[in-house]
Each structure stands twice: as structure tokens, then as C-alpha cells.
N, CA, C and O atoms as a CHARMM CRD file, in Angstrom:
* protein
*
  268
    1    1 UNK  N     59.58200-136.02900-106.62000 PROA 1      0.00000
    2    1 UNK  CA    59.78300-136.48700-105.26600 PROA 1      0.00000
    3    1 UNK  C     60.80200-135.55000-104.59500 PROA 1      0.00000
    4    1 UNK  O     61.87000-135.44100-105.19700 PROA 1      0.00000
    5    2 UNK  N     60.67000-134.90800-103.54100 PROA 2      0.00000
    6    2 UNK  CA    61.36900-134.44200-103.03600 PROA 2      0.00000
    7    2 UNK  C     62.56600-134.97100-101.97100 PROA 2      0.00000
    8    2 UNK  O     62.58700-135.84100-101.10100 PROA 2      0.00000
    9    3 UNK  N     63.52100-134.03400-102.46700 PROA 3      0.00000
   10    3 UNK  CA    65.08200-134.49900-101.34700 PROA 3      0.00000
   11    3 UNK  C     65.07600-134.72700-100.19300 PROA 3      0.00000
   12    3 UNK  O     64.07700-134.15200 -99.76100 PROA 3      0.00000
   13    4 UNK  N     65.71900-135.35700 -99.17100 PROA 4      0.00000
   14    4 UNK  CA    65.63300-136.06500 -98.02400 PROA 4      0.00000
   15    4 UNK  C     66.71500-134.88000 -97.69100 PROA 4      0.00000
   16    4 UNK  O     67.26500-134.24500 -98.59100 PROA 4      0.00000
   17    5 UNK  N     67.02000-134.59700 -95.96400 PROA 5      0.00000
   18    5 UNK  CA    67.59900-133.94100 -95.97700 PROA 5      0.00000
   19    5 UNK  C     69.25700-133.43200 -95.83800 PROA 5      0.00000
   20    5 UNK  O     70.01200-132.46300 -95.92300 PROA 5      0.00000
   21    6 UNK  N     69.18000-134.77800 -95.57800 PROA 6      0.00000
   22    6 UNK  CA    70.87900-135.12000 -95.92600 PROA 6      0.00000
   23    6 UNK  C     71.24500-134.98500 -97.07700 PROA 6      0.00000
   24    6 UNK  O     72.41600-134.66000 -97.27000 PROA 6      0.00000
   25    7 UNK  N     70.37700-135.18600 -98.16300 PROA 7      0.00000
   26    7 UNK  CA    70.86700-135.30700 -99.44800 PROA 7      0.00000
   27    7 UNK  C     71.01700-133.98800-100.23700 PROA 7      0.00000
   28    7 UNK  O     71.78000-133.72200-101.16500 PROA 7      0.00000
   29    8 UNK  N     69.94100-133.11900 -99.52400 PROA 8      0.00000
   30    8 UNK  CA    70.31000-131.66200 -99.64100 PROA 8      0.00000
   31    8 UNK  C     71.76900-131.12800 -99.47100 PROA 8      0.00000
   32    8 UNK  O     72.67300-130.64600-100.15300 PROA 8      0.00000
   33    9 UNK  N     71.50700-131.46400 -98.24300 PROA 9      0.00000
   34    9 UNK  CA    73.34000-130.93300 -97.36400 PROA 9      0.00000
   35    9 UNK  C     73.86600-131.50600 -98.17700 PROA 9      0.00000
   36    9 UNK  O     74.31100-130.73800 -99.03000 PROA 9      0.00000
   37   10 UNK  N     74.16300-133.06800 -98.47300 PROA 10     0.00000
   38   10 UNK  CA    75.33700-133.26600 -99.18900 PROA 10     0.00000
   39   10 UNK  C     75.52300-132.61700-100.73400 PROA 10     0.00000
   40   10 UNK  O     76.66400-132.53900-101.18800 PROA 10     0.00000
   41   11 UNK  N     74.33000-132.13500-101.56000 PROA 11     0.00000
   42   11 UNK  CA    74.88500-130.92600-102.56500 PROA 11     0.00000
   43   11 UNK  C     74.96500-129.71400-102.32000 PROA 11     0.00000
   44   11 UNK  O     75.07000-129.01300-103.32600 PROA 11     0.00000
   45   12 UNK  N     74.95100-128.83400-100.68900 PROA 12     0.00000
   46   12 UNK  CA    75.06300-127.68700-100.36600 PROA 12     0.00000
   47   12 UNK  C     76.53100-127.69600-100.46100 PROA 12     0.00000
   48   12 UNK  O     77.19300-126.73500-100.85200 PROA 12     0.00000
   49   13 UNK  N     77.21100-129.32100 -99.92000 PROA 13     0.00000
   50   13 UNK  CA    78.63900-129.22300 -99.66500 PROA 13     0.00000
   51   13 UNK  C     79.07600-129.38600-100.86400 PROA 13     0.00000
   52   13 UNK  O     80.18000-128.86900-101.03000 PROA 13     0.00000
   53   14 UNK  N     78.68600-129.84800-101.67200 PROA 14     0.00000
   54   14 UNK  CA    79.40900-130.12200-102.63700 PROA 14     0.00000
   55   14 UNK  C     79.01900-128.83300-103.85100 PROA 14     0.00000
   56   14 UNK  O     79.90000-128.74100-104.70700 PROA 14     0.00000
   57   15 UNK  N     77.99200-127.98000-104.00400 PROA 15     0.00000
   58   15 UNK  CA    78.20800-126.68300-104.42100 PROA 15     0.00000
   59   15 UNK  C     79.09400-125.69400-103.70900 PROA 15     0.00000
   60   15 UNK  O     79.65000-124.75300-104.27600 PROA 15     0.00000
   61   16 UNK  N     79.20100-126.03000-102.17800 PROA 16     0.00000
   62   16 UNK  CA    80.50300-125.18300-101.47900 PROA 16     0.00000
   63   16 UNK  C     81.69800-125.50500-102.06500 PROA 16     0.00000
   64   16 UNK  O     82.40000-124.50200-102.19300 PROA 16     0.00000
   65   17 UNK  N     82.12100-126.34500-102.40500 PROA 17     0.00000
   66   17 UNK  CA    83.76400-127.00200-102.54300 PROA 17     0.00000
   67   17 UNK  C     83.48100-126.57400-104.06700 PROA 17     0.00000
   68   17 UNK  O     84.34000-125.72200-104.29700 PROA 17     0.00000
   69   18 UNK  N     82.68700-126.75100-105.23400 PROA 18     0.00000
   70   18 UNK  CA    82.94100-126.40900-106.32900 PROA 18     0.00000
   71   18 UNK  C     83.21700-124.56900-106.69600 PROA 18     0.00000
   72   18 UNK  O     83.97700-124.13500-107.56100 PROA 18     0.00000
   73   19 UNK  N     82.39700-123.78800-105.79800 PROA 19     0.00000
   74   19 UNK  CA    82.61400-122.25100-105.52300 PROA 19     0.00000
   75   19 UNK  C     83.96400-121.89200-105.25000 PROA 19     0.00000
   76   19 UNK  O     84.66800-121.04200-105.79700 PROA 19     0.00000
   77   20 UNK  N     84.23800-122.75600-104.21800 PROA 20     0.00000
   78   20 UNK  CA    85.53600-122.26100-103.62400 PROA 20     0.00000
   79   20 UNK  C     86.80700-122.90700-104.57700 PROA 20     0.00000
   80   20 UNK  O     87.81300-122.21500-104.42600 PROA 20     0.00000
   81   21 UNK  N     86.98900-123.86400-105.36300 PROA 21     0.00000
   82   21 UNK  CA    87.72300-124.35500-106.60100 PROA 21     0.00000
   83   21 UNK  C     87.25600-123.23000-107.52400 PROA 21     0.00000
   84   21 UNK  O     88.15400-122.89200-108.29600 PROA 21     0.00000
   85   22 UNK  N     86.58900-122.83200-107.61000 PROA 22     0.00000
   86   22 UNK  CA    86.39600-121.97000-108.51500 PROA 22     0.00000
   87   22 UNK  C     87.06000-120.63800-108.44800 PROA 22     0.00000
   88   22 UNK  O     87.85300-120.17800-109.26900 PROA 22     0.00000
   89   23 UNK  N     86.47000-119.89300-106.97000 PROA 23     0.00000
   90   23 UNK  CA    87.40600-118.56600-106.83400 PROA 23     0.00000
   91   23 UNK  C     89.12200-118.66200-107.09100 PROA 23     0.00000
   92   23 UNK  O     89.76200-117.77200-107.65000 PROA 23     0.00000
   93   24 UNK  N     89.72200-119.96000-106.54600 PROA 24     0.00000
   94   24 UNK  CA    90.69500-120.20400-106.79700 PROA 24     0.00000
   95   24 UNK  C     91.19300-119.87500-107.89700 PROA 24     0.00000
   96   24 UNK  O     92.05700-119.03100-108.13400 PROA 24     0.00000
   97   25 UNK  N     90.37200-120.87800-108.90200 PROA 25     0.00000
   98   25 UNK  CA    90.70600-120.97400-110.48400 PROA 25     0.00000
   99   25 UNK  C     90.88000-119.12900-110.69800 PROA 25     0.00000
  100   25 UNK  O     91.94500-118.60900-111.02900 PROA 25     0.00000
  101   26 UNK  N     89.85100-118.51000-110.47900 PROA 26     0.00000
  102   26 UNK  CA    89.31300-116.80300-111.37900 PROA 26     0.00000
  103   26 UNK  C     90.69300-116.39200-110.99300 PROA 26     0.00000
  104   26 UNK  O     91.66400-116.38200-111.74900 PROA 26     0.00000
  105   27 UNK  N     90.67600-116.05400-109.73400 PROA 27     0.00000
  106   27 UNK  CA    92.16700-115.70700-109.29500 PROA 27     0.00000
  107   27 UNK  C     93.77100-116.09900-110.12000 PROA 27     0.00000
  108   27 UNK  O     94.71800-115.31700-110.19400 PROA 27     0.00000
  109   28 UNK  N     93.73800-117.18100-110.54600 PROA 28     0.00000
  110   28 UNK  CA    94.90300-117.51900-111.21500 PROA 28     0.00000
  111   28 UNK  C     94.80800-116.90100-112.74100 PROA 28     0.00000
  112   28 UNK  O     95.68700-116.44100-113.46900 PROA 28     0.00000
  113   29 UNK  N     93.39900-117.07400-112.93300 PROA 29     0.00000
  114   29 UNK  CA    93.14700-116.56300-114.22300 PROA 29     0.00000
  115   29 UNK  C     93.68600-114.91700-114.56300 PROA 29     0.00000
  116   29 UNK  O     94.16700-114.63500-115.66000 PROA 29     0.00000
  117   30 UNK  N     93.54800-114.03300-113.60000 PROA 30     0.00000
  118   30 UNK  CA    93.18000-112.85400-112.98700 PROA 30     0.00000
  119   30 UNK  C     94.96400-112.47100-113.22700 PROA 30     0.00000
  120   30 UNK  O     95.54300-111.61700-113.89800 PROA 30     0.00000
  121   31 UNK  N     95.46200-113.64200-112.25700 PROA 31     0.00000
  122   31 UNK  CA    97.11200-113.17400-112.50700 PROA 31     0.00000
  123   31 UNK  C     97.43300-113.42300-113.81000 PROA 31     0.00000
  124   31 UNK  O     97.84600-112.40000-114.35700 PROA 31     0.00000
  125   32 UNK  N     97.39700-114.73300-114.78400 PROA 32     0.00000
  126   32 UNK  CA    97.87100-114.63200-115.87900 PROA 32     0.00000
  127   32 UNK  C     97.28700-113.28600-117.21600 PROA 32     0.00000
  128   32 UNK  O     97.57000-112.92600-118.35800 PROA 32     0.00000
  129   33 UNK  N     96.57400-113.03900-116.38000 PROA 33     0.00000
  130   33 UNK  CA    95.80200-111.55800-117.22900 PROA 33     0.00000
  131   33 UNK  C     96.74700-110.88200-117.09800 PROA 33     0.00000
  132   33 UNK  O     97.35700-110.63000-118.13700 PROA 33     0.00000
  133   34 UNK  N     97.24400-110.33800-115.88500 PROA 34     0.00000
  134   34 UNK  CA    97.63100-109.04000-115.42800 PROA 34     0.00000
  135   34 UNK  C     98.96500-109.56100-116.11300 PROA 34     0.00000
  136   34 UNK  O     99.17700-108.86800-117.10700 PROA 34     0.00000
  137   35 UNK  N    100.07700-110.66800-115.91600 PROA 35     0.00000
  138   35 UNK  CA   100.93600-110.76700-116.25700 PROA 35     0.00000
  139   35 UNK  C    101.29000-110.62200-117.68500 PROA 35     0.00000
  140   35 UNK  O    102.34000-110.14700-118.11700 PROA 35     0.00000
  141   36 UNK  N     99.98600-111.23100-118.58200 PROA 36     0.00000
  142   36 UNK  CA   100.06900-111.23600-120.04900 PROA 36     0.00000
  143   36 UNK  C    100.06200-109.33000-120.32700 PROA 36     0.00000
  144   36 UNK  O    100.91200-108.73000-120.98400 PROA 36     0.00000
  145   37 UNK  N     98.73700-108.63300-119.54700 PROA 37     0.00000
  146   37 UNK  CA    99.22600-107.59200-120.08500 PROA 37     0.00000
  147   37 UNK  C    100.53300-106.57600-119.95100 PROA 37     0.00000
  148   37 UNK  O    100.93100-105.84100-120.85500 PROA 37     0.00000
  149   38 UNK  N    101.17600-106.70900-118.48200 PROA 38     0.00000
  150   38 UNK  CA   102.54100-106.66000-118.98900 PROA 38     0.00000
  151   38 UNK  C    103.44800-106.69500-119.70400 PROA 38     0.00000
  152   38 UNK  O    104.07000-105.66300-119.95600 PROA 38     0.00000
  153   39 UNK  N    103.77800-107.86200-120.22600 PROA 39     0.00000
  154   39 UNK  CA   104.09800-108.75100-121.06900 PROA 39     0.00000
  155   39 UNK  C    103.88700-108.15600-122.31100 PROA 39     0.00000
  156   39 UNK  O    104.72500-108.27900-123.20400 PROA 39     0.00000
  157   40 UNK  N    102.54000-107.33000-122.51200 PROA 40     0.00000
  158   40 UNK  CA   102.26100-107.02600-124.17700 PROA 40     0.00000
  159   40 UNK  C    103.07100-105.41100-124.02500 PROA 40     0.00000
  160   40 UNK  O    103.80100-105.08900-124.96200 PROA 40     0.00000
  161   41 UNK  N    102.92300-104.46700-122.87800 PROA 41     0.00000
  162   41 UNK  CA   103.15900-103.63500-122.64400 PROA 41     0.00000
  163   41 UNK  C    104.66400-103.22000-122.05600 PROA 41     0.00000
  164   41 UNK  O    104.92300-102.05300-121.76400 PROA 41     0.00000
  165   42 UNK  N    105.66300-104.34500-121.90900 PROA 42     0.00000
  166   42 UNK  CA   107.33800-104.69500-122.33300 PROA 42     0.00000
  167   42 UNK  C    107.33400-103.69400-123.65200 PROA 42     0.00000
  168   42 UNK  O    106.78000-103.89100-124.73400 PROA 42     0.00000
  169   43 UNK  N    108.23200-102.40300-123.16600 PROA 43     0.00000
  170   43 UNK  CA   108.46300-102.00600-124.57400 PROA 43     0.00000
  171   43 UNK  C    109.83100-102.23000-124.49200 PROA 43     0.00000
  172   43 UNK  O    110.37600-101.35600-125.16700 PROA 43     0.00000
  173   44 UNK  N    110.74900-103.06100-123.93800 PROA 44     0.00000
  174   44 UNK  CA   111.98400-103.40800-124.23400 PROA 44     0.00000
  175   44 UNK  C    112.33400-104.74900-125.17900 PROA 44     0.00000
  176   44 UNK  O    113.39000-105.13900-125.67900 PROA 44     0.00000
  177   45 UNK  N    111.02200-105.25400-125.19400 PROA 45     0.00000
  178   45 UNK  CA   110.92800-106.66800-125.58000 PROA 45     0.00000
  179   45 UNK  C    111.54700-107.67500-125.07800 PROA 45     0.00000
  180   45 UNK  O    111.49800-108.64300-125.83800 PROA 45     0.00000
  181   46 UNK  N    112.30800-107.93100-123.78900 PROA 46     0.00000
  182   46 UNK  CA   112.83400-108.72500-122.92600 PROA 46     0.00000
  183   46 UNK  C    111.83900-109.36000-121.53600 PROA 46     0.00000
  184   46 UNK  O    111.10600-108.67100-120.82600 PROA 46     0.00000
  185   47 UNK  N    111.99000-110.31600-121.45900 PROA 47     0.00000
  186   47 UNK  CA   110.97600-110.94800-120.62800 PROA 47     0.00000
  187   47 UNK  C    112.16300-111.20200-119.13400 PROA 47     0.00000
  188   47 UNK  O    113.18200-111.84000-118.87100 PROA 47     0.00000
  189   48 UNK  N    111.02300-110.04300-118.33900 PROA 48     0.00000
  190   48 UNK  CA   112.33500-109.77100-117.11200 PROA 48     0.00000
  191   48 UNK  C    111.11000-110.28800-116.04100 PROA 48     0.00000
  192   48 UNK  O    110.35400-109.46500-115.52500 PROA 48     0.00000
  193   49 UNK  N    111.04600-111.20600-115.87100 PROA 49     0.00000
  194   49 UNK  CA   109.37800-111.20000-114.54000 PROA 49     0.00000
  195   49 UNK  C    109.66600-110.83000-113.33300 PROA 49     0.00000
  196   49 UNK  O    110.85200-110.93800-113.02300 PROA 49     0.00000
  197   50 UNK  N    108.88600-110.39100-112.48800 PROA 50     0.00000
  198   50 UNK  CA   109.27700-109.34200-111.52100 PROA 50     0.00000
  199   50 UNK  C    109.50400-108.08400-111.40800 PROA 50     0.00000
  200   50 UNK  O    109.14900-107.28000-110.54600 PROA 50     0.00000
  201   51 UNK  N    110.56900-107.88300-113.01300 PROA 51     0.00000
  202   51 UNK  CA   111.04100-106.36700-112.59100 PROA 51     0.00000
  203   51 UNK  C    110.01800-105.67700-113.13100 PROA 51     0.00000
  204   51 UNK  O    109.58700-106.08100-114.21100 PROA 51     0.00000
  205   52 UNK  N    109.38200-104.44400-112.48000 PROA 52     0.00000
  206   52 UNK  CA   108.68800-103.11700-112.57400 PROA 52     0.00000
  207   52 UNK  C    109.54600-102.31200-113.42000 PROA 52     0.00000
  208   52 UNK  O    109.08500-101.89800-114.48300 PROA 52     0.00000
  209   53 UNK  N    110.67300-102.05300-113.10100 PROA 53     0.00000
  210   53 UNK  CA   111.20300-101.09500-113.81000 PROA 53     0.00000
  211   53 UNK  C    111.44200-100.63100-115.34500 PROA 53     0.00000
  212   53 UNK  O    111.71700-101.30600-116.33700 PROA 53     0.00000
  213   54 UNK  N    111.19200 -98.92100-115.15000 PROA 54     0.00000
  214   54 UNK  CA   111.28900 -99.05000-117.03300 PROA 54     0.00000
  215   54 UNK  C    112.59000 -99.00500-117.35200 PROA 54     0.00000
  216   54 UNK  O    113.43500 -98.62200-116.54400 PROA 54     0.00000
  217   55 UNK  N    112.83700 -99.34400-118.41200 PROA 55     0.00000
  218   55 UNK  CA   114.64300 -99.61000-118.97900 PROA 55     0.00000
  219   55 UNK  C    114.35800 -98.16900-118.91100 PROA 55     0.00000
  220   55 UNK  O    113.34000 -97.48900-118.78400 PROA 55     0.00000
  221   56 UNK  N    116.02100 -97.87100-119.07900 PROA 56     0.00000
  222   56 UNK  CA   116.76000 -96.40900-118.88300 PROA 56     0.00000
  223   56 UNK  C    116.12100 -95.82100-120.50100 PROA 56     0.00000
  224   56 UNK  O    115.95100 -96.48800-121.52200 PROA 56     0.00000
  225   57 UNK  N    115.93000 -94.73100-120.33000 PROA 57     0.00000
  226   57 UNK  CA   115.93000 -94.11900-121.90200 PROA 57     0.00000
  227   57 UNK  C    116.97300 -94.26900-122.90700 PROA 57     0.00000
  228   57 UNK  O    116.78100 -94.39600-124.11700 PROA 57     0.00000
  229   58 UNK  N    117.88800 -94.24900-122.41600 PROA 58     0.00000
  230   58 UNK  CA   119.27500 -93.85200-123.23500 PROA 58     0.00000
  231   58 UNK  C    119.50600 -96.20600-123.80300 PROA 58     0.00000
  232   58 UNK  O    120.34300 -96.63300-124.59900 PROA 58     0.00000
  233   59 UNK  N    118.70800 -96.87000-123.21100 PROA 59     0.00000
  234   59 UNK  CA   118.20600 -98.14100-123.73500 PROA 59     0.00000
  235   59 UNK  C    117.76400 -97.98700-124.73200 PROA 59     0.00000
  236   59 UNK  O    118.29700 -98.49800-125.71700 PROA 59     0.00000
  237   60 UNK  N    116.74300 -97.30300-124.82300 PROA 60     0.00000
  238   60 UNK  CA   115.47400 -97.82100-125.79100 PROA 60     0.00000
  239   60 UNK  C    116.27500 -97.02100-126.74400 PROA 60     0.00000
  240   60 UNK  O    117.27600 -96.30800-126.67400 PROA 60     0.00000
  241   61 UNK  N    115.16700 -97.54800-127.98000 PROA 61     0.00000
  242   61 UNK  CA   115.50100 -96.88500-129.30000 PROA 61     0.00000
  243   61 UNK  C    115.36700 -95.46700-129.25700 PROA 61     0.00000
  244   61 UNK  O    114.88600 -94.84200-128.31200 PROA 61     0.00000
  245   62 UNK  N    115.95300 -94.83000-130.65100 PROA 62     0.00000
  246   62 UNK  CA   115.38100 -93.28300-130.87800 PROA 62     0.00000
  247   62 UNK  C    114.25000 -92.91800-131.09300 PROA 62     0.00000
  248   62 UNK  O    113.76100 -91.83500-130.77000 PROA 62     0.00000
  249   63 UNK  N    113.58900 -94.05600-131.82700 PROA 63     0.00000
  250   63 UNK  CA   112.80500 -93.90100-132.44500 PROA 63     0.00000
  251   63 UNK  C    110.99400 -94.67100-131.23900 PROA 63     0.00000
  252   63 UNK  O    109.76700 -94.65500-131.33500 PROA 63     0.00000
  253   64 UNK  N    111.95900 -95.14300-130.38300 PROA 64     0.00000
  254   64 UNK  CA   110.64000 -95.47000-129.53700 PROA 64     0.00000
  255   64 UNK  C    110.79000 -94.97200-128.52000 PROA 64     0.00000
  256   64 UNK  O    111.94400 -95.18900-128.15000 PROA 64     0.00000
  257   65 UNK  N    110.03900 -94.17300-127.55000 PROA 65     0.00000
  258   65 UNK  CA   109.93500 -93.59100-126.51800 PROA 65     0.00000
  259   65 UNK  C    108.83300 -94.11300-125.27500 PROA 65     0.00000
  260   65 UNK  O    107.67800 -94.01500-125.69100 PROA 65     0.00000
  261   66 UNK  N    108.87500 -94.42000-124.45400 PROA 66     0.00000
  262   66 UNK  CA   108.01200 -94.77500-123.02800 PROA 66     0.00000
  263   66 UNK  C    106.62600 -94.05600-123.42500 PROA 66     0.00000
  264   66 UNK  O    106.61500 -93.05300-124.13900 PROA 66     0.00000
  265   67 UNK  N    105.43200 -94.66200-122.89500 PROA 67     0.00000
  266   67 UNK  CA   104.30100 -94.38000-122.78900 PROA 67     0.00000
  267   67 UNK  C    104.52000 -92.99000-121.90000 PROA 67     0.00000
  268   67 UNK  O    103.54700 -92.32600-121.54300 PROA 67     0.00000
């Protein structure tokens, strides 16, 4: 039996609102990516969030050097 046509619309809207919860979601996902790989790529091993910067050389070990 086929859909009436309101009843259409009302799952056009309601596949709209689940899309758009969704891009939301990818996006957050997207940042905790980028942040985790940071995070793995800390060669100071200190969890500084925000800062970009690489520690000073004369920081790090002798024996470990910056990418």
C-alpha cells in the first residue's frame, strides 16, 4: 500500500533531522581524531591542549630529537 503524502514528508523530516545529528556527531568525531593524534605525536609526553608549540630542544632528551 502506498504512503499518503504527509506521511512521506513526515519521514523526509525526520531523515533531515537524523542527517543533520549526524554531521554533527562525524564532526566531533573528526576533532577527537585530530586531537588523539596529537596527543600520540606529544614527544614531550605532557598533555598541554592548545599549545602548538614544540618544546625547546635543549628540553627534550639527547637521545630523542623532533620529527
Amino acid at each position: 500500500m502506498p504512503l499518503s503524502i504527509a506521511k512521506r514528508r513526515e519521514i523526509q523530516t525526520l531523515e533531515a533531522r537524523l542527517v543533520e545529528r549526524l554531521k554533527l556527531l562525524l564532526k566531533r568525531i573528526k576533532g577527537f581524531q585530530k586531537l588523539i593524534r596529537e596527543l600520540i605525536q606529544d614527544e614531550r609526553g605532557t598533555l598541554i591542549i592548545g599549545d602548538r608549540n614544540p618544546a625547546p630542544k635543549e628540553l627534550l632528551s639527547k637521545g630523542h630529537q623532533p620529527p
